[in-house]
C-alpha positions, -999 to +999 in steps of 0.1 A: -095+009-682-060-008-679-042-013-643-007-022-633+001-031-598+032-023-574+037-045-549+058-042-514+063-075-503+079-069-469+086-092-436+061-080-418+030-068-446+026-061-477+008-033-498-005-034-531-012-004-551-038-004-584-032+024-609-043+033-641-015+030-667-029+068-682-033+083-648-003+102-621+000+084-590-018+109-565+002+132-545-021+120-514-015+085-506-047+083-484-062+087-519-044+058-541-060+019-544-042+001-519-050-031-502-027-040-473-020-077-459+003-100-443+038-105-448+051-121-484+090-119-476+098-156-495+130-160-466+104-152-437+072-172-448+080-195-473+072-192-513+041-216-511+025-193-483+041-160-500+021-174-532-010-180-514-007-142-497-006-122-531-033-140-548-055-133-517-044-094-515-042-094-554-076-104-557-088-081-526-077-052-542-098-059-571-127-066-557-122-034-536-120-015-561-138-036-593-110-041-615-110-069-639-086-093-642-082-087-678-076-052-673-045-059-655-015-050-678+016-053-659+026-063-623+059-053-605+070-065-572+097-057-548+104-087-526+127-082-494+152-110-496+152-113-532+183-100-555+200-129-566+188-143-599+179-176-587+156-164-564+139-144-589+132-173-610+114-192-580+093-155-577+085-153-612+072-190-616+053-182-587+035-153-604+030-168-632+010-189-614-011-166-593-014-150-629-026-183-646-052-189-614-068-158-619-070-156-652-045-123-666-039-119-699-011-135-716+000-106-726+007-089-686+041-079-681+054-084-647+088-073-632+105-086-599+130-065-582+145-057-548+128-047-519+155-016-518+149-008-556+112+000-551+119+020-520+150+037-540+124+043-573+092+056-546+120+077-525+138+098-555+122+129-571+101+123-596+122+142-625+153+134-606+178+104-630+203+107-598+197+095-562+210+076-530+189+063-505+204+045-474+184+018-454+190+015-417+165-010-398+169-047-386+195-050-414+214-019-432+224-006-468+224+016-491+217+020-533+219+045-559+206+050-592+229+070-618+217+081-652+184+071-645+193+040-654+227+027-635+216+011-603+249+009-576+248-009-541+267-011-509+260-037-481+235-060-477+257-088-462+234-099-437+242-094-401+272-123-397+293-106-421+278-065-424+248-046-414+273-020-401+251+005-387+218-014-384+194-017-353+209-052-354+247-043-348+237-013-323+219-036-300+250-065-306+273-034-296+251-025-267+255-068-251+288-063-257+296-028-236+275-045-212+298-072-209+328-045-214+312-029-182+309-060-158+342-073-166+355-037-157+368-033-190+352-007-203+327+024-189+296+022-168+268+021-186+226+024-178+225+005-205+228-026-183+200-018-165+178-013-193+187-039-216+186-067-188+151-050-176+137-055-212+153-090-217+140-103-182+175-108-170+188-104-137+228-107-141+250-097-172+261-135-171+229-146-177+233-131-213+258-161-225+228-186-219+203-163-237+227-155-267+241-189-274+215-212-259+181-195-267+198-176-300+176-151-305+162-142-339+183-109-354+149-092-350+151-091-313+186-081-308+176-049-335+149-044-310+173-035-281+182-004-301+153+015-282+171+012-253+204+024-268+187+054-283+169+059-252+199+053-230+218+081-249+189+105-242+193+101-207+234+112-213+247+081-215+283+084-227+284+047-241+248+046-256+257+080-275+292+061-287+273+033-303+244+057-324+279+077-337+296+046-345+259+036-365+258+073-384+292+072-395+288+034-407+265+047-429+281+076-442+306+046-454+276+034-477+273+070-491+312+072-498+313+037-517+287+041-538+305+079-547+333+053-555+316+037-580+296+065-600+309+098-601+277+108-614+272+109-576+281+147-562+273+171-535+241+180-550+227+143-550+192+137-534+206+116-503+173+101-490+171+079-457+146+055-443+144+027-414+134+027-379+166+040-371+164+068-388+131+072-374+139+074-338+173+084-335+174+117-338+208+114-325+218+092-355+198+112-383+214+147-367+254+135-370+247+113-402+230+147-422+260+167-407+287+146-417+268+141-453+265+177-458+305+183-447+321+160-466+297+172-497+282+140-504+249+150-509+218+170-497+197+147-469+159+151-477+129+137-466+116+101-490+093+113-520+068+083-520+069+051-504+082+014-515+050+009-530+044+040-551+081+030-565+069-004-572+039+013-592+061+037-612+084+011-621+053-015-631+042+020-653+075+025-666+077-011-681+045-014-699+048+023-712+083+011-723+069-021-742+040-004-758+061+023-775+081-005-796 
């Protein structure tokens, strides 16, 4: 029988799922062949220790589930991190050489894309050829695929120059009401409380030494958004400020990438994802609201995950190749 693989290669794991090229993907995904390992984000661990990470997992999986090497026809990975065409070289060489070591056929097509392309590809409809979905964790963004065919993107700056609506910029907005608030510039806020409480900090002024001599990885600033979303739970006028500001940042995603395709309408699959998402209800509620008012979309819940896109796409390119 003949395989592909999809691969999520994300910051923090990294799932690979084995399906055979005739088969459907399974509506269940207790029930697909997926392995699941350590992070393989080339910007987080390095491509040398990214390389060594999918030939373990690759080979895990088929030992799990007694595939062949030689039964492996096609391969496609979504890499965090990775969208410029330089960096895709590095990835493909390094593929090629986890598919050299364990022995693939020559003949094994393999496909490197976006970490927000799979996720896009897993989140859309199956039978849908329009779709948005916006990304709101650490970082922020948003893409869109048009025609089934036209890919379109907004953000994904990095936190210096975007991020706009991230967990990243609401915890950055939340030390900076905090300062507002001591200097008497701006409201009180519980916020101080918490966020010093979570950071082990007894005064606001202890913040300049934390931010500018310990410079903490954007990671734990998106971390502090807990306390925002939990701070505006509790009523906090400031804390419920910040997670509007976030939802209507990225509504802006949705209205560029309506700029750019007017394939793009009010009855466009608008799918979201992120921890954000997740557990802000606060942020979800006024981002569908706003979605549905300005007629940008309907807001609906992910189809399949990053993976199962990865796996489609990995499908889609073999089928495509064998048809010639």
């Amino acid at each position: 029988m003949e395989y592909v693989i999809g691969i999520d290669g994300g910051g923090t794991k990294t799932a690979c799922l084995f399906s055979p090229l005739i088969e459907g993907l399974p509506n269940n995904e207790s029930e697909a062949l997926i392995v699941i390992g350590e992070a393989s984000n080339p910007h987080v661990v390095g491509f040398d220790v990214m390389k060594t990470r999918l030939q373990q997992l690759i080979v895990h999986g088929m030992e799990t589930f007694a595939i062949k090497p030689s039964e492996i026809i096609g391969v496609s990975c979504g890499l965090a991190g990775v969208g410029r065409p330089e960096e895709e070289q590095q990835v493909e060489k390094v593929l090629q050489r986890i598919f050299l070591k364990l022995d693939f056929s020559e003949d094994s097509l393999f496909t490197i894309h976006s970490d927000s392309y799979i996720a896009l590809r897993g989140a859309i409809p199956p039978d849908a050829t329009d779709g948005i979905l916006v990304i709101s964790g650490t970082g922020s963004n948003a893409i869109g695929l048009a025609n089934g065919e036209d890919i379109y993107r907004s953000g994904g700056w990095g936190h210096i120059l975007g991020d706009e609506g991230s967990g990243y910029q609401i915890g950055l907005k939340a030390l900076n009401q905090i300062t507002k608030s001591f200097d008497l510039r701006g409201q009180d806020t519980i916020l101080s409380k918490l966020i010093l409480d979570e950071l082990a900090l007894e005064h606001p002024k202890e913040l300049i030494s934390y931010m500018y001599g310990r410079q903490p990885e954007k990671s734990e600033i998106a971390r502090l958004a807990k306390q925002v979303i939990k701070a505006a739970s509790q009523g906090d006028v400031v804390a419920a400020e910040i997670l509007q500001e976030a939802a209507e940042d990225l509504l802006e995603h949705v209205e560029s990438l309506h700029k750019k395709s007017k394939r793009f309408n009010e009855h466009t699959p608008v799918m979201t994802t992120g921890s954000i998402f997740t557990y802000s209800k606060k942020v979800e509620e006024h981002f569908t609201r706003m979605i549905h008012e300005k007629k940008l979309g309907i807001v609906q819940m992910a189809n399949r995950s990053p993976v199962y896109g990865a796996a489609m796409i990995a499908k889609e390119s073999v089928t495509k190749r064998l048809k010639k």
